[in-house]
VEXDREN-2710 file (C-alpha; in Angstrom, 1 decimal):
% VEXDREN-2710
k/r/px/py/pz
1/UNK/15.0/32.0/184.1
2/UNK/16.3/35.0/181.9
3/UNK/19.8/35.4/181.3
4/UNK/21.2/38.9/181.3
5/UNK/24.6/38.0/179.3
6/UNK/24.6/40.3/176.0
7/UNK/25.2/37.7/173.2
8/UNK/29.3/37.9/171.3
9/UNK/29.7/40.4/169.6
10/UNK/30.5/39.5/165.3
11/UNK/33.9/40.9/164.3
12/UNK/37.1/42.2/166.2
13/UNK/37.5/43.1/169.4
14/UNK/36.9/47.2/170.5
15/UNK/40.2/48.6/170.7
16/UNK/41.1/49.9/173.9
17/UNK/39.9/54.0/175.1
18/UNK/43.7/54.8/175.0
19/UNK/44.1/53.4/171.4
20/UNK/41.0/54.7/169.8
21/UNK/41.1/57.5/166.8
22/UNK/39.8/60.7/167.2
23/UNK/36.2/61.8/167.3
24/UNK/33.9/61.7/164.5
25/UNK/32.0/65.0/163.5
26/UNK/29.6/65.3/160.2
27/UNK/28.2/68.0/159.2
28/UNK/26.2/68.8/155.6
29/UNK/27.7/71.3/153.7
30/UNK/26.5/72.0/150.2
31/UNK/27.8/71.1/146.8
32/UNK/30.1/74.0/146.0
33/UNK/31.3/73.7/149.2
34/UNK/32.5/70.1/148.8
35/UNK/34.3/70.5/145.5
36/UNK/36.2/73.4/147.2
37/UNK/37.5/70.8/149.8
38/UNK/38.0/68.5/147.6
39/UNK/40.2/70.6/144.9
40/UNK/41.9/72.2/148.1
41/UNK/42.8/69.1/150.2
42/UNK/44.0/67.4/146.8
43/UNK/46.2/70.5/145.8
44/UNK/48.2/70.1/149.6
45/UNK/47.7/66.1/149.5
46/UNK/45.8/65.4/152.4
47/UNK/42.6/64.1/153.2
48/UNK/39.4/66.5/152.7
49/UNK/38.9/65.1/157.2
50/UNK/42.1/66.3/157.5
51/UNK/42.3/69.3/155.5
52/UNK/39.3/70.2/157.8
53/UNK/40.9/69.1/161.0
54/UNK/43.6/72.2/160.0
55/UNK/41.5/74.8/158.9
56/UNK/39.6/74.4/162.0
57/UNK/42.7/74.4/164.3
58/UNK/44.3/77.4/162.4
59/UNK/41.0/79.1/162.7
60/UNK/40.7/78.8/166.6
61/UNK/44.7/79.4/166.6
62/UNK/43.9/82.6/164.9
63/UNK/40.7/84.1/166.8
64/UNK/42.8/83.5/169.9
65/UNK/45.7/85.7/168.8
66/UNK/43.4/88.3/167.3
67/UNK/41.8/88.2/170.8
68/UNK/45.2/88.4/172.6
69/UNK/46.2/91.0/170.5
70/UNK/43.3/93.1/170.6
71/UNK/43.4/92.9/174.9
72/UNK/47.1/94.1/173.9
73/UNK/46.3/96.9/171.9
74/UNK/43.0/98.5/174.2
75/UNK/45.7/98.3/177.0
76/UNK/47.7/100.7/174.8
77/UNK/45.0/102.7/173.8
78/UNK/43.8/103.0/177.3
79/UNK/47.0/104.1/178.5
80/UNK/47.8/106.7/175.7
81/UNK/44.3/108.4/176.5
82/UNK/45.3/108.9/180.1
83/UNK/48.2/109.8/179.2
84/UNK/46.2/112.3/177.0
85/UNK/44.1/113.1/179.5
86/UNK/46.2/114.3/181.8
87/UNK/48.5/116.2/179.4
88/UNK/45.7/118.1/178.8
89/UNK/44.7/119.2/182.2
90/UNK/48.4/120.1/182.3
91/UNK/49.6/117.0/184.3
92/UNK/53.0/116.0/184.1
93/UNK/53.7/112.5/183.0
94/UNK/54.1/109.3/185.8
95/UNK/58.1/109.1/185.6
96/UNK/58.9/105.1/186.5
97/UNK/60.2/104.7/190.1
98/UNK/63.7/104.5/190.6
99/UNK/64.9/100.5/191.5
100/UNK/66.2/101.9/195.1
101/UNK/62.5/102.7/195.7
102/UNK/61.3/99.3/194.5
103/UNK/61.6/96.0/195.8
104/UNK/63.8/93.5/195.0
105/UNK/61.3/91.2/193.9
106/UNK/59.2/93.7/192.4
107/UNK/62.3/94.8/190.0
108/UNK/63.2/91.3/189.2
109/UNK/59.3/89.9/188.4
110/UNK/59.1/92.9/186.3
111/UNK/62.4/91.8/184.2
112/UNK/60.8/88.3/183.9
113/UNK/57.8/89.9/182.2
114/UNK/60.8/91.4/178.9
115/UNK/60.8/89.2/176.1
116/UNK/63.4/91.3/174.4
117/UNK/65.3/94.5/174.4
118/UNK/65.0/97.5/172.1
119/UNK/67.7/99.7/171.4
120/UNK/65.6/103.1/171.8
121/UNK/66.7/107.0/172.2
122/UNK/64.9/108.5/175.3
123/UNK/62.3/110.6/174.9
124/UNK/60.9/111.1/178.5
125/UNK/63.0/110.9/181.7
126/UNK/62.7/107.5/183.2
127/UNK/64.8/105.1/185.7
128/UNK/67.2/102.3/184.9
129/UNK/65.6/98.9/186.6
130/UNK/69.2/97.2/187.7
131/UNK/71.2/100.1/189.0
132/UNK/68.2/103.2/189.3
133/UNK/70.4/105.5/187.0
134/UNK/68.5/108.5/185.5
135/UNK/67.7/108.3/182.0
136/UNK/67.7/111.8/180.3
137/UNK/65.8/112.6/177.3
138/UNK/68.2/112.0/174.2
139/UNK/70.3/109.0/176.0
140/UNK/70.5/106.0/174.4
141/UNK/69.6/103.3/176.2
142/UNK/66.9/100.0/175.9
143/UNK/63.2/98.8/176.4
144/UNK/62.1/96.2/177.8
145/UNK/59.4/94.2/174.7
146/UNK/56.8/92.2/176.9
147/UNK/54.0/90.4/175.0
148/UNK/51.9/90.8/178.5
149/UNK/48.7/93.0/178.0
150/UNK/49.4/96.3/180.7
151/UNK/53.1/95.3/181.4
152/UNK/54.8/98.3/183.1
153/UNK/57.6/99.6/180.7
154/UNK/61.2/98.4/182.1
155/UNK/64.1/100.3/180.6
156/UNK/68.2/99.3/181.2
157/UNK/70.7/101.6/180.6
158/UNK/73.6/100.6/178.5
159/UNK/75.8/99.5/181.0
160/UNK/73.1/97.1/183.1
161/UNK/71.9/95.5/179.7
162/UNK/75.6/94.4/179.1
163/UNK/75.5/92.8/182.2
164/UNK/72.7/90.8/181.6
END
């Protein structure tokens, strides 16, 4: 008859899945390389595991920002060459649409979408978002800062950004 049982095992018990450490990754990495993590994770007093642990995080932190931002910035470039575009075939420029022609909803999703307000002198002729006041070129007034990628500008006039 053969018995199936594995034997004990020698030492302490395997913690449980919840209470484990992290996971282990090696790698090689030559000489100079090592002394570099070494010096480095002794000059901020941390471990050369997690010294790496940081870089690595800061790295992918990083690359996901320059990635954000870069969506960010072809949004803008995309929109000045229309823009561009059609000034040059002698288009006149998209002016917003006034709140009374948008919905509710729409007007208030697109506030959601401001991180902050800018205090800006008008240049183009635009549309308060509250109260659909005109906004003349040379009226002060503010802009809506959205960290969204293609965000439609929002603009408040003095009065509705007081209100806020």
């Amino acid at each position: 008859m053969t018995d199936n049982t594995r034997p004990p095992r020698r030492g302490r018990r395997p913690a449980p899945d919840n209470e484990r450490k992290d996971r282990v990754i090696q790698t090689r990495v030559p000489r100079d390389l090592e002394d570099t993590l070494r010096n480095a994770a002794e000059r901020q007093r941390v471990s050369v595991s997690h010294l790496i642990r940081h870089v690595l995080e800061d790295t992918f932190q990083l690359v996901d920002n320059i990635v954000a931002d870069s969506a960010s910035l072809m949004g803008n470039v995309s929109r000045d060459a229309r823009r561009l575009a059609a000034t040059a075939r002698g288009q006149a420029a998209a002016t917003p649409v006034p709140r009374q022609e948008q919905s509710g909803d729409a007007a208030s999703a697109q506030l959601e979408t401001v991180d902050a307000w800018q205090a800006v002198i008008i240049n183009r002729p635009g549309h308060c978002l509250q109260c659909g006041t005109a906004l003349a070129r040379g009226q002060h007034a503010y802009r809506g800062l959205s960290a969204q990628p293609g965000a439609a500008p929002a603009w408040l006039c003095e009065q509705c950004l007081q209100e806020l």
